[in-house]
N, C-alpha and C positions, 0 to 999 in steps of 0.2 A: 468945816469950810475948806481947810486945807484936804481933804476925804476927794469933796465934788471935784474942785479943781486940779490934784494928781489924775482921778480918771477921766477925767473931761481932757484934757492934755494927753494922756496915753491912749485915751480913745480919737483925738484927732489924728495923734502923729502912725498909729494901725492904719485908719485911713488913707493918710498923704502914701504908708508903707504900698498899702494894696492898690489902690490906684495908679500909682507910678509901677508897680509891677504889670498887673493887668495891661497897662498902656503898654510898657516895652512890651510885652510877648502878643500884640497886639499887630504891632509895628513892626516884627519877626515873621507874623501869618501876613504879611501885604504881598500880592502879587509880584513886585518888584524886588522886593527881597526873597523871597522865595526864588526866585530865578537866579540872583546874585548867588545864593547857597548852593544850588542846583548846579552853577555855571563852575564858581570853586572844588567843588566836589568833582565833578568832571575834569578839569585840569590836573588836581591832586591825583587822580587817576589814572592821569595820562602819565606824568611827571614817574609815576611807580610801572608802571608800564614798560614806558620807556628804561628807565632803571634797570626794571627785569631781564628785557631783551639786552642789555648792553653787557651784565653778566652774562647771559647766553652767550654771548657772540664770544669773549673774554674767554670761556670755559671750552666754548670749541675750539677756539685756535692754541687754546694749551692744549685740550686733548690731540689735535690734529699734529702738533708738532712736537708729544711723545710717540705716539703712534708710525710718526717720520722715523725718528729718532731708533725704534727697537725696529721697520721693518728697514731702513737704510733708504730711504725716496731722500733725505736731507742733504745726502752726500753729495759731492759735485759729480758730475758724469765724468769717465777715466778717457782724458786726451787721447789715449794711443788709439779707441773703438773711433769707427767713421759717425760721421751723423746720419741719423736716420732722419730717412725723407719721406713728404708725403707726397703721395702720387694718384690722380684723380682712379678711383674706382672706373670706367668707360673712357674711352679716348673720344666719342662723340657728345656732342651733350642730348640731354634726354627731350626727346617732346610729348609734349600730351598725349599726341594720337597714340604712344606708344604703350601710355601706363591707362589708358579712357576703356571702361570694360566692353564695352558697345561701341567702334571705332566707326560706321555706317549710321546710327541713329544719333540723333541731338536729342539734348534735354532739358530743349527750352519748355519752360511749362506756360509760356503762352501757347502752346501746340495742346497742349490736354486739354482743349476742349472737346 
């Protein structure tokens, strides 16, 4: 008697086990949670992304201010030289007609009919 009812008992509580499993990974394949996973994953991706490029950025501006450092760009400009100026390339300013390959034809393409 005691035989029936240990397995009648370890056969129910199997039961309650697989049931309530089945049901969670049930309720993991729903459509709404499937996007929540979907939606977390995508963030967590972003978040390492982001990460990544922020060491990029970190590692070029070290590299860029050894690079300073051995070609001398970091130094301050020497007071005594004048300052360099810039000065427009043409004392006029440029028009279309002058850079347009075909100065005489237009190329409205309502005309190509």
């Amino acid at each position: 008697m005691f035989r029936r009812t240990f397995w009648f008992t370890a056969g129910a509580a199997a039961g309650v086990w697989a049931t309530s499993k089945v049901n969670r990974k049930l309720k993991q394949l729903t459509p709404e949670s499937l996007a929540a996973q979907a939606a977390n994953k995508a963030i967590d991706a972003g978040h390492k992304l982001k990460d990544f490029a922020l060491d990029i950025r970190a590692g070029m501006i070290q590299r860029e201010e050894e690079l300073g450092e051995v070609l001398g760009t970091n130094t301050p400009p020497d007071p005594e030289l004048p300052a360099q100026r810039r000065r427009p390339a043409l004392d006029r300013p440029v028009s279309t007609r002058d850079t347009h390959p075909h100065p005489y034809h237009s190329y409205n393409r309502n005309e190509d009919y």
